[in-house]
C-alpha positions in Angstrom: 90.0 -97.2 153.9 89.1 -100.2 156.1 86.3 -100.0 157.8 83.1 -102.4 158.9 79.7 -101.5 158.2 78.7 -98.6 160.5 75.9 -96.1 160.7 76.2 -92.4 161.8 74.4 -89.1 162.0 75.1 -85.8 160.6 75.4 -83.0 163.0 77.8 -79.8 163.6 77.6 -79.0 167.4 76.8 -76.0 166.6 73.3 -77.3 165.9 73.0 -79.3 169.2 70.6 -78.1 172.2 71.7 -75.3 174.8 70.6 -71.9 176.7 73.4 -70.2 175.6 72.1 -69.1 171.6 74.3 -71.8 169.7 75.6 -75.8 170.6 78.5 -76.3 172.2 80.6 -79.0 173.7 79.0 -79.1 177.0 76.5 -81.4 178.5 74.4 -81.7 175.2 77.1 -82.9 173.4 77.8 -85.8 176.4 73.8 -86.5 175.9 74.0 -86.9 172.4 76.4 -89.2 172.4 74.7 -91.5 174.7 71.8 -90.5 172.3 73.9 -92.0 169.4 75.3 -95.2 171.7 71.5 -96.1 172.3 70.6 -96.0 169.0 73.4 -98.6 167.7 75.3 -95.4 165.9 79.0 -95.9 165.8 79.4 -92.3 164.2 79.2 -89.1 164.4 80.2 -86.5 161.7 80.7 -83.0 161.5 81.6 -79.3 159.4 84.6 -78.0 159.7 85.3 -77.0 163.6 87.4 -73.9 163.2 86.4 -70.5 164.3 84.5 -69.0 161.5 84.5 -65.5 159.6 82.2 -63.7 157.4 78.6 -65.5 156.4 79.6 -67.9 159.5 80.0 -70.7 157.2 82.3 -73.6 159.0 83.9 -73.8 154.9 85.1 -70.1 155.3 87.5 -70.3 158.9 90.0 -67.9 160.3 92.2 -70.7 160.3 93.0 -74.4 159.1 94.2 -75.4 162.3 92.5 -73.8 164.9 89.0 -74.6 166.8 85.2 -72.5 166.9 85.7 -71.0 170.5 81.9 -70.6 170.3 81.6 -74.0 170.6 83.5 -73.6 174.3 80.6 -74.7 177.2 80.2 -72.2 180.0 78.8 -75.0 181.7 82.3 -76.7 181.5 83.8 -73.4 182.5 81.9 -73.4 185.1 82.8 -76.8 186.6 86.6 -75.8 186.4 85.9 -72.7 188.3 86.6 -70.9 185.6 83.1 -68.9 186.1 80.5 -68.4 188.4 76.7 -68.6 189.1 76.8 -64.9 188.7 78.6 -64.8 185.6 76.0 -66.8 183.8 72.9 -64.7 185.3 72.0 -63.0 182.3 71.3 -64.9 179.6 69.8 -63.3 176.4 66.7 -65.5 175.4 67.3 -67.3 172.8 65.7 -68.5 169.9 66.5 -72.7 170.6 66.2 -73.8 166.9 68.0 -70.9 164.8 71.2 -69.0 165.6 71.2 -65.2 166.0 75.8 -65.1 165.4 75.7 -61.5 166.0 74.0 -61.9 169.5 75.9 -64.6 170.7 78.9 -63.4 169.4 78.8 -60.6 171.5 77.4 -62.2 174.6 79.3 -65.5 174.8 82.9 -63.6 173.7 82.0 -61.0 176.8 81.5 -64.1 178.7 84.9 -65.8 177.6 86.9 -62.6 178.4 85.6 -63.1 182.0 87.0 -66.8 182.3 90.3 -65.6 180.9 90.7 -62.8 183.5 89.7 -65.9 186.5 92.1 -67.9 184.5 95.1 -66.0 185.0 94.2 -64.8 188.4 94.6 -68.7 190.3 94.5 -71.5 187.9 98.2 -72.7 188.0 97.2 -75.9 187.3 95.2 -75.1 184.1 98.5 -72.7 183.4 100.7 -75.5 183.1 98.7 -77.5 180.6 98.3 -74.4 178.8 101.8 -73.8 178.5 102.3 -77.3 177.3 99.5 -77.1 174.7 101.0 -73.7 173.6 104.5 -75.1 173.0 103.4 -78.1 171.4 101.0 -76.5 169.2 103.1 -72.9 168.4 103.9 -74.2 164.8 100.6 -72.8 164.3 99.4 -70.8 167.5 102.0 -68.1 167.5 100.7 -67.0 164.1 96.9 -67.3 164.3 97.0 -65.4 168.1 98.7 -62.8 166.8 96.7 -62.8 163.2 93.3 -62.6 165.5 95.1 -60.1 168.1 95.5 -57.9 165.1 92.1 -58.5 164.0 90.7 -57.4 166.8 92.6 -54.4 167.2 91.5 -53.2 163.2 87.6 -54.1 164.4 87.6 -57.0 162.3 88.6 -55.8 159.0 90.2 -57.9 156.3 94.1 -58.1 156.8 95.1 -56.4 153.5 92.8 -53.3 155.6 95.5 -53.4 159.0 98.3 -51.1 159.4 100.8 -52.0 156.5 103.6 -53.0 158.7 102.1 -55.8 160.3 99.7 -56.6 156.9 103.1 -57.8 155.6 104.7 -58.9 159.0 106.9 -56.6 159.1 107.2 -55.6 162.7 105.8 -58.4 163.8 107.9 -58.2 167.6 106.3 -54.7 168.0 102.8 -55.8 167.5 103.8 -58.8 170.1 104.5 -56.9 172.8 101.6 -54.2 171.8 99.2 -56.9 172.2 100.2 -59.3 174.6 97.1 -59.6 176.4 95.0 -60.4 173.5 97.5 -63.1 172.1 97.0 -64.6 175.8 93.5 -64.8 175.5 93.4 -65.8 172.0 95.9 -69.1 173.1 93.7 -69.3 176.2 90.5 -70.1 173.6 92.6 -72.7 172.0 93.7 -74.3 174.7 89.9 -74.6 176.4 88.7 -75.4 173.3 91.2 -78.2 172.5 90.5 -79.4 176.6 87.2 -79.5 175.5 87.2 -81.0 172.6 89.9 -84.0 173.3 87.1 -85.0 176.2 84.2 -84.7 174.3 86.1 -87.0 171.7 87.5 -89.6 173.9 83.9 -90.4 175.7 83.0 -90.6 172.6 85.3 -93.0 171.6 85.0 -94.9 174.8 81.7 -95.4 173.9 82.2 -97.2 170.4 81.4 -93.9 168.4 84.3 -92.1 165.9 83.8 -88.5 164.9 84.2 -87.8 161.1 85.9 -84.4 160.9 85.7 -82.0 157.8 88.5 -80.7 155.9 87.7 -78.0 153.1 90.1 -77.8 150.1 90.7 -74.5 150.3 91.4 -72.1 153.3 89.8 -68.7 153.2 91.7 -65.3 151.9 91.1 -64.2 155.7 92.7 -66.0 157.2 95.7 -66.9 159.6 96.6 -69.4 157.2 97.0 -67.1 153.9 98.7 -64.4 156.2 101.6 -66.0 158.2 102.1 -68.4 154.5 101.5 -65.9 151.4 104.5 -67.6 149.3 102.2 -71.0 149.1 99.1 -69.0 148.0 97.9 -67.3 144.8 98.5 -63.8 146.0 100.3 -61.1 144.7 103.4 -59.0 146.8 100.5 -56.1 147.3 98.2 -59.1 149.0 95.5 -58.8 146.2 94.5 -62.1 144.9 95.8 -63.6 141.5 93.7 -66.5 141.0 90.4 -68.0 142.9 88.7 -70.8 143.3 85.3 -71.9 141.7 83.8 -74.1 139.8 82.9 -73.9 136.0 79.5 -73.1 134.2 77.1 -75.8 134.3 73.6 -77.3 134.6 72.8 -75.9 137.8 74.8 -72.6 137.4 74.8 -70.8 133.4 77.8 -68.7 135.3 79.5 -71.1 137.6 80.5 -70.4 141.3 83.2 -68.2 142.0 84.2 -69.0 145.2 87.1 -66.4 145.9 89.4 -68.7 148.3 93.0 -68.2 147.2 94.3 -71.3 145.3 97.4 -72.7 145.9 101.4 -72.5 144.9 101.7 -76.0 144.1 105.1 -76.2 142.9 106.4 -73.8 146.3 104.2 -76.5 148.4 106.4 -79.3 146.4 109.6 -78.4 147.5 109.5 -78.9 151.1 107.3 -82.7 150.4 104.0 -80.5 151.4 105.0 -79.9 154.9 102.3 -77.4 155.5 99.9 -80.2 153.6 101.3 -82.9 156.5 101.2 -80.9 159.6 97.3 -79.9 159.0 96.3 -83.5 158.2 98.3 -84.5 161.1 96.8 -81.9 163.7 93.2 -82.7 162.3 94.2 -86.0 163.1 94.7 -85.7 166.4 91.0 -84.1 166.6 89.2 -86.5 164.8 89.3 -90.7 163.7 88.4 -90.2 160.0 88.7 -86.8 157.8 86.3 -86.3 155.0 88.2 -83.7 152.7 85.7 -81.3 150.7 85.7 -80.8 147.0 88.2 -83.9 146.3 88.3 -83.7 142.6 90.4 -80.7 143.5 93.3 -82.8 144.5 93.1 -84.0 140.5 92.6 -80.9 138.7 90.7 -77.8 140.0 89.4 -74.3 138.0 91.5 -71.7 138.0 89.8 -68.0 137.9 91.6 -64.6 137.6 91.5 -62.7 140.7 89.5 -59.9 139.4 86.7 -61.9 137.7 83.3 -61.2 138.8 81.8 -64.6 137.7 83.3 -68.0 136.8 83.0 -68.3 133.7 86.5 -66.9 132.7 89.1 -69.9 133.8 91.0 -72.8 132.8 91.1 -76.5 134.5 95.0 -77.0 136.0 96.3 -80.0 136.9 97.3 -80.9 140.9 99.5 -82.9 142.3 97.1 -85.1 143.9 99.3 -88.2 143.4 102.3 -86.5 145.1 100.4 -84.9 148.0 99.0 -88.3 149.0 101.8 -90.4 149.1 103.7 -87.8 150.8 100.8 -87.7 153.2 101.2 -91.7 153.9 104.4 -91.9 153.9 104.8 -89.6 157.0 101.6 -90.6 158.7 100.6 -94.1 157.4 97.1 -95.3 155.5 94.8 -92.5 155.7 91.4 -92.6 156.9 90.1 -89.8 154.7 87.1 -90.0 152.3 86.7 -88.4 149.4 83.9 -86.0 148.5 83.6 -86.9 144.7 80.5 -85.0 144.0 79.8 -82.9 140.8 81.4 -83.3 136.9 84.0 -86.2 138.1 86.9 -87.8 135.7 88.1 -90.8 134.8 91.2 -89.4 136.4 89.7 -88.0 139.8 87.9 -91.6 139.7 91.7 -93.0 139.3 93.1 -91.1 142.3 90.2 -91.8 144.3 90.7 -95.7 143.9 94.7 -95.3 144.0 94.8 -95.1 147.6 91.2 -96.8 148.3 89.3 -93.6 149.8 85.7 -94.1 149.7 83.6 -91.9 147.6 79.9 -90.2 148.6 76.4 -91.2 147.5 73.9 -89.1 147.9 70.2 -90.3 147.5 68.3 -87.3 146.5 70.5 -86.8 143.5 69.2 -90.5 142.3 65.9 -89.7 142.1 63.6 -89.2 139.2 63.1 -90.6 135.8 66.9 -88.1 134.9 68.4 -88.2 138.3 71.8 -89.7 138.2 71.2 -93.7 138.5 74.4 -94.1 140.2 73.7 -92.6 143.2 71.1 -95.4 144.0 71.0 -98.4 146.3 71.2 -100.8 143.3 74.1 -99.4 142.0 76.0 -99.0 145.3 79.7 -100.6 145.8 80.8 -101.1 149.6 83.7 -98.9 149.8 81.2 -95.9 149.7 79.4 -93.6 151.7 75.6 -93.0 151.3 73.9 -90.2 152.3 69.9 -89.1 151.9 71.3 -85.7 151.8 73.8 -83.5 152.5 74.2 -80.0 153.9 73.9 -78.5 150.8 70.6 -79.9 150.3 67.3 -79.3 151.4 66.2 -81.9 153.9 64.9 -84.7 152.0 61.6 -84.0 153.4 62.0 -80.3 152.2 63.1 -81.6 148.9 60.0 -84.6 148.3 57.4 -81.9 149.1 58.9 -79.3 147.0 59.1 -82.0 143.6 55.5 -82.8 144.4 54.1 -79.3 144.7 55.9 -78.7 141.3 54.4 -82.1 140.1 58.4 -82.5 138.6 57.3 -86.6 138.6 60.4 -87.4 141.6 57.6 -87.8 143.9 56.0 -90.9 142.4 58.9 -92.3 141.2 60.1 -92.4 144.0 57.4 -93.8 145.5 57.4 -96.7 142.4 61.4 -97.2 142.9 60.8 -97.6 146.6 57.8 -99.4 146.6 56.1 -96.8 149.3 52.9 -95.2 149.3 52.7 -93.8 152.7 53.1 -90.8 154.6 56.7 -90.9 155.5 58.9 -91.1 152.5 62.1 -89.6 154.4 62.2 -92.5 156.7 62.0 -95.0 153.7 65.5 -93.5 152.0 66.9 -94.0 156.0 65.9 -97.4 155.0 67.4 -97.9 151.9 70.5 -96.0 152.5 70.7 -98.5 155.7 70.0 -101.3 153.6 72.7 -100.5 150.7 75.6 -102.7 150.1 77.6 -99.2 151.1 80.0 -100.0 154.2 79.1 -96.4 155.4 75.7 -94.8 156.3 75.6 -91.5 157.5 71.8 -89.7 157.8 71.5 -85.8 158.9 69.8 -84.9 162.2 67.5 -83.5 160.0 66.5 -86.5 158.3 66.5 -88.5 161.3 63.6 -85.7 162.6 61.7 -85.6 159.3 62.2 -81.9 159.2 61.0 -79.8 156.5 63.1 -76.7 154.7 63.1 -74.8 157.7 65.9 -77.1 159.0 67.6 -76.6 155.9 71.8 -75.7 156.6 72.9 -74.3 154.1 71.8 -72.9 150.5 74.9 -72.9 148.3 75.9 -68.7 147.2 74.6 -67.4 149.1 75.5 -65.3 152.5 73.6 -64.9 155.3 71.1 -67.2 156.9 72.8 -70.1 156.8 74.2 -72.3 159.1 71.6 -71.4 161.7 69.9 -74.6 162.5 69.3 -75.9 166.3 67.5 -78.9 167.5 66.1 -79.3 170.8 65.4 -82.5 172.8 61.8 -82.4 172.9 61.6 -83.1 168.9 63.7 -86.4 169.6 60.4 -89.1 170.4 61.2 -91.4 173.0 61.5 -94.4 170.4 63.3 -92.5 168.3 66.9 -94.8 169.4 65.4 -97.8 169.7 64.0 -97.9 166.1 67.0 -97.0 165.0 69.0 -99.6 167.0 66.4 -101.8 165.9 67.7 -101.0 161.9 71.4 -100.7 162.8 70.9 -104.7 163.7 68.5 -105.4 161.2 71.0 -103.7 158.5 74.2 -105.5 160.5 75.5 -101.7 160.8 77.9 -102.8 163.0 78.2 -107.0 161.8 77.0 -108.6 164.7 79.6 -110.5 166.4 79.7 -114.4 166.0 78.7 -115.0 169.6 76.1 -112.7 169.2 74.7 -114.6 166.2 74.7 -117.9 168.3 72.5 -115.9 170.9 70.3 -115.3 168.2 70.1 -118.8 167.3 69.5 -120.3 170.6 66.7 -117.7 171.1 64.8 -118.5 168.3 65.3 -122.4 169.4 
């Protein structure tokens, strides 16, 4: 993938600033990109935007191609009329910096059921872009309405736990007309959420910033996804999973990780030339300017566990049809801007598919560090088609993770400090600097990171449920030079080059 040098922040806008118990895509979001524009940042990269199930994990959606509609702004709503003053007159207080789901679950899904009713009572102009977005998008949205119609109607239970009849879709026209109303509202979500969205996008992209969108491997067993498409998953004619997905024993894990998402039928998938594969890298692509895809090595070969194993240790490695399912995916949509998370035990061969069609892979500082950290992970050993991280969101921030190896006098600490050359107070903001200063064409540094938050800002802690994805930020921990020290280091660092009439500037000022 072609692309200049460029810097970016990590953030979900889940995480971004709001009264309303979790971010969203309203005026915060417009903020923060003006937020990233003054601070020379060209990107901005998120999790996975689909509405999320159990453990609220963005990695773990109801769907592959549908969006969060808690990320929908009331305050957006509000501006279209879709909602009043007195709509939005009692708001729960809200803890700004963690996420209570269950509360605002509750409150902000009350709240969207109000703007559907005002919706269908005089909006004809929102109605005809909604029937537009509904016909152009059915090839998806007929199946995932009804899916989460159903859901709602079985109080959220796991499909194999609905009615049998329309488990299996078998009277799928009954349960139509049975729920109507709820299909219409769930479309109505998508359709506010994709209005939203599109907007949010296009000033940002007006403003010289692309968004990075996330695309997990694997969908989740609950899912619309799994339910409307059983023949391309590992399931069996009762619904019970065959296989799952996980990775093997290994340093970090004497049992492995059992992840439980269904794997998939890759020789059904081949005989239509991966259509389902094309359409969901299509319709992401329409959301977002580049996709990073989760767990890449995947693509090359991924572990196959039995569906009733209670740990990971039990599988076998199975080759994919990487090649295949990439050259499909250009040939019907042209060079892909996708990079390729290439993190853990990596092959010569994932290595191989990786370069074949020139996706940049990830490099991740923390992992570098210490006299047996894994050398190639740091600044020296960097290539330009890459992208460097300090950390990602299965990390601890990398103040978190400093502190922690010095408490534990583990010896990262201080050699870190002799790799770096830094003895002072604020190591975090030295690996900023290094990761700015690497060869690597792409620098992207979490929110957290940019703050020099501790642990408590930690996303996510890998298996476990509960917790996690909770973070928040508010405006008043963002210093007032915060963007210009970084604009300062995006031009020091040439993230963007600066432009040949901008280095003759230069010149005549320093003449």
């Amino acid at each position: 993938m072609n692309i200049e040098r460029s810097a970016g922040i990590l953030l979900h806008p889940t995480s971004l600033p709001g009264k309303f118990g979790i971010g969203d895509l309203g005026p915060n979001a417009y903020h923060f990109v003006d937020f990233l524009k003054s601070a020379g940042q060209t990107l901005w990269q998120t999790f996975p935007l689909g509405p999320t199930g159990y453990g609220d994990s963005p990695y773990q959606c109801f769907s592959a191609f549908a969006g969060n509609p808690l990320l929908i702004s009331f305050e957006l709503l509000q501006k279209d009329h879709l909602l009043s003053h007195e709509d939005l007159s009692n708001i729960p207080n809200y803890n700004p910096h963690k996420i209570d789901f269950g509360s605002v679950i509750e409150f902000k899904f009350k709240i969207l059921r109000l703007a559907f009713q005002n919706f269908k009572k005089k909006q004809k102009k929102f109605e005809d872009e909604c029937g537009t977005f509904c016909e152009t998008n059915n090839y998806w949205l007929d199946d995932y309405s009804l899916f989460m119609a159903v859901k709602q109607y079985h109080k959220g239970v796991l499909w194999t736990e609905w009615e049998k009849s329309i488990a299996f879709r078998k009277n799928i026209s009954e349960w139509k007309n049975k729920l109507k109303e709820e299909i219409e509202f769930q479309k109505f979500l998508q359709f506010i959420f994709n209005k939203q969205w599109t907007d949010i996008r296009e000033y940002a992209n007006k403003n010289g910033i692309k968004i990075i969108g996330d695309l997990p491997i694997f969908i989740a067993y609950d899912s619309a996804d799994l339910w409307a498409n059983k023949k391309f998953f590992t399931v069996r004619e009762d619904g019970s999973l065959e296989f799952v997905a996980g990775v093997p024993p290994d340093y970090f894990s004497a049992t492995g990780q059992l992840w439980g998402n269904p794997l998939y039928k890759w020789k059904v998938m081949e005989k239509d030339n991966f259509a389902w594969w094309r359409k969901r890298i299509s319709k992401l692509l329409e959301m977002v300017d580049i996709i990073r895809i989760d767990h890449f090595r995947g693509f090359d070969a991924y572990w196959e566990i039995p569906g009733n194993a209670t740990t990971a240790i039990k599988g076998r490695w199975v080759k994919s049809p990487g090649e295949k399912l990439f050259n499909s995916i250009k040939k019907s949509l042209g060079d892909l801007p996708i990079i390729a998370e290439d993190l853990g035990v990596i092959t010569d061969s994932v290595v191989a598919l990786r370069d074949q069609f020139d996706f940049p892979g990830i490099k991740i500082l923390q992992f570098g560090l210490g006299e047996h950290g894994d050398k190639k992970f740091l600044p020296h050993n960097h290539i330009k088609n890459c992208v460097v991280h300090t950390g990602s969101h299965d990390n601890e921030t990398t103040r978190g993770f400093l502190e922690s190896e010095r408490k534990k006098n583990s010896g990262i600490y201080e050699w870190a400090q002799k790799y770096f050359n830094y003895y002072g107070d604020n190591m975090t903001y030295e690996l900023i600097r290094a990761a700015y200063g690497s060869v690597s064409n792409i620098c992207v540094i979490p929110m957290q990171d940019i703050l020099n938050l501790d642990n408590e800002a930690r996303m996510n802690l890998p298996s476990t449920v509960g917790g996690n994805w909770t973070w928040r930020f508010t405006w008043d921990q963002v210093h007032e030079s915060l963007a210009s020290n970084y604009k300062q280091m995006t031009n020091m660092f040439e993230r963007p080059p600066l432009k040949k009439n901008e280095n003759a500037k230069i010149k005549v000022a320093e003449e």
